[in-house]
Backbone bond lengths (Angstrom), bond angles and torsions (degrees), N, CA, C in turn:
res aa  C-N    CA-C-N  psi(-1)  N-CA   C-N-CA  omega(-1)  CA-C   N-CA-C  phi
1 X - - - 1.442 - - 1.527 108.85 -
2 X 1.794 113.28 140.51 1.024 88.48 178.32 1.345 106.45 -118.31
3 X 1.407 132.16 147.78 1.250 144.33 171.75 1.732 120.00 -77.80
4 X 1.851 107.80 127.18 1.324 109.17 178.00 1.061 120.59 -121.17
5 X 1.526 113.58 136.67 1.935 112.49 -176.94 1.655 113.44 -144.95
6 X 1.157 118.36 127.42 1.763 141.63 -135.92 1.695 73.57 -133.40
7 X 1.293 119.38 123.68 1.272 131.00 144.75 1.291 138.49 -90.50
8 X 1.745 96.17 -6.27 1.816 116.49 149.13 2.106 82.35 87.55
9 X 0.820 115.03 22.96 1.555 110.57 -174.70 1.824 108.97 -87.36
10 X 1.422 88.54 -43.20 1.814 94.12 -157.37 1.038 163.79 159.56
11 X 1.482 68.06 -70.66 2.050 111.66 -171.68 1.540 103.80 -73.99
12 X 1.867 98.32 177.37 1.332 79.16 -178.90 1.700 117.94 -96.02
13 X 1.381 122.40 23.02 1.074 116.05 177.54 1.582 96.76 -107.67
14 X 1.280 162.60 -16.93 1.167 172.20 73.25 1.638 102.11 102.84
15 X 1.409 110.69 -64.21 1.625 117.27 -173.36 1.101 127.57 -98.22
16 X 1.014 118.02 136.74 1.761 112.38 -167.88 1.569 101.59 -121.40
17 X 1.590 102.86 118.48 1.950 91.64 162.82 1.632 97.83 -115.79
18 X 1.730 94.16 155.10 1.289 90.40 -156.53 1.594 91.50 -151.86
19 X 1.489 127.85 153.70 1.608 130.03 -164.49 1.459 102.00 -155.53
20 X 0.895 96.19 128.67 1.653 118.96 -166.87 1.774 108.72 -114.48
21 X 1.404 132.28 -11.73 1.233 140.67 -156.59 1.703 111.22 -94.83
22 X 1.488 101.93 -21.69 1.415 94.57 -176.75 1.829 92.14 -119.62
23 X 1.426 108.26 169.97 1.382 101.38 -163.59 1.954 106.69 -106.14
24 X 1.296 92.53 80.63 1.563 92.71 178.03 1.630 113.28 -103.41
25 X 1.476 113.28 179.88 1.281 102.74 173.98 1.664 117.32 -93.14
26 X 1.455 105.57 164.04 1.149 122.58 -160.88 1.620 111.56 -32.65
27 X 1.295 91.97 -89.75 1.851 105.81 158.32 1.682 109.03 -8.95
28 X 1.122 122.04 -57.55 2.089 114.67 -177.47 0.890 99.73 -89.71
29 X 1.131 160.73 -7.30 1.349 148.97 160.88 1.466 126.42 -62.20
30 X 1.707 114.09 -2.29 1.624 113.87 -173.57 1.442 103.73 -122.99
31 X 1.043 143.33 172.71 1.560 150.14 165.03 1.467 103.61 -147.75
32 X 1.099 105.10 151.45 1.591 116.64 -179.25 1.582 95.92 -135.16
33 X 1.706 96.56 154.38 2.002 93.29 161.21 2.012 80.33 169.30
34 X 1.068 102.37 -174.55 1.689 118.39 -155.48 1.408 106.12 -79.50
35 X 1.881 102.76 -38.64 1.558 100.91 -166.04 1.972 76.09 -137.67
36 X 1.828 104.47 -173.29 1.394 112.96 -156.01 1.657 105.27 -72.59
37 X 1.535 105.53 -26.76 1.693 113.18 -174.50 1.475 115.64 -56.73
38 X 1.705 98.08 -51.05 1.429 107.11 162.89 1.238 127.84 -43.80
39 X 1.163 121.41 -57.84 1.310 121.91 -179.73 1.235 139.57 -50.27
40 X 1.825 91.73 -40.26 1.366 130.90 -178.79 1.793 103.86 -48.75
41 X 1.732 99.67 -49.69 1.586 129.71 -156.85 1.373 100.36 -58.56
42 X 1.845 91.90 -48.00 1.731 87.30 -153.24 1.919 84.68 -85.17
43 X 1.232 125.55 -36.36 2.136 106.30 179.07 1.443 90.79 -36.70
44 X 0.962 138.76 -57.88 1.611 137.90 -145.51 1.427 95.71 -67.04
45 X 1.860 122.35 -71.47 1.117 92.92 172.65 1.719 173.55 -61.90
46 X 1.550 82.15 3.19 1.517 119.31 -162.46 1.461 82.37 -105.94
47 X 1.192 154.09 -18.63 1.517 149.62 161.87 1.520 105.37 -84.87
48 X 0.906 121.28 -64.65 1.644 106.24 152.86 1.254 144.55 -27.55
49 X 1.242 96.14 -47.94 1.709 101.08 -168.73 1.651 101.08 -83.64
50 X 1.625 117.95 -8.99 1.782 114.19 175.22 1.088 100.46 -103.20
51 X 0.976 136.96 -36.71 1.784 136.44 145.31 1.827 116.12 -8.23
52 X 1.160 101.57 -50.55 1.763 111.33 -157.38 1.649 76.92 -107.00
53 X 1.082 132.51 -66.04 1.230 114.64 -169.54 1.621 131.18 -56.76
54 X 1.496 105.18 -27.76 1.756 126.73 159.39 1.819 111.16 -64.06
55 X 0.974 100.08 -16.20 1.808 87.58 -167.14 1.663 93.39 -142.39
56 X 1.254 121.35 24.33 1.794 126.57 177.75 1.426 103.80 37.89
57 X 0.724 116.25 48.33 1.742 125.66 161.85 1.899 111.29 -92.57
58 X 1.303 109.43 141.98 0.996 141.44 170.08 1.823 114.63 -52.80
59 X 1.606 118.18 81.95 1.368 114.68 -175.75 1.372 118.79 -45.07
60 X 1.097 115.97 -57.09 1.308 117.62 -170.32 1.955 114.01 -74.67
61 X 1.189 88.80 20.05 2.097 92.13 162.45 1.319 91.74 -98.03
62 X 1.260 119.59 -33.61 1.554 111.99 -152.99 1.445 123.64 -67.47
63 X 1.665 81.64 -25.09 2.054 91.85 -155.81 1.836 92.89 -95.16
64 X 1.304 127.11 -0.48 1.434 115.76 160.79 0.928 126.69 -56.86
């Protein structure tokens, strides 16, 4: 599940999605970006990018 939080500010760090259900470290567990897509984008890539780096996989297959 992922969790969303809008500090109603603005900016572009403003929204946070954030997932608590699978057991990663702290650091991949948050995304930031302006509005919820963003945020959404960058959790994904920051779960990705320890993904490929945990199991030596090739990042850039992943994010196609």
């Amino acid at each position: 599940m992922v969790k969303m939080y809008n500090d109603g500010k603005g900016q572009p760090q403003s929204v946070e999605a954030s997932t608590t259900d699978v057991d990663l470290p702290a650091s991949v567990n948050y995304g930031h970006g302006a509005d919820e897509a963003e945020a959404v984008a960058d959790l994904r890539r920051r779960v990705l990018a320890y993904t490929a780096s945990r199991y030596g996989l090739d990042f850039t297959v992943l994010i196609r």
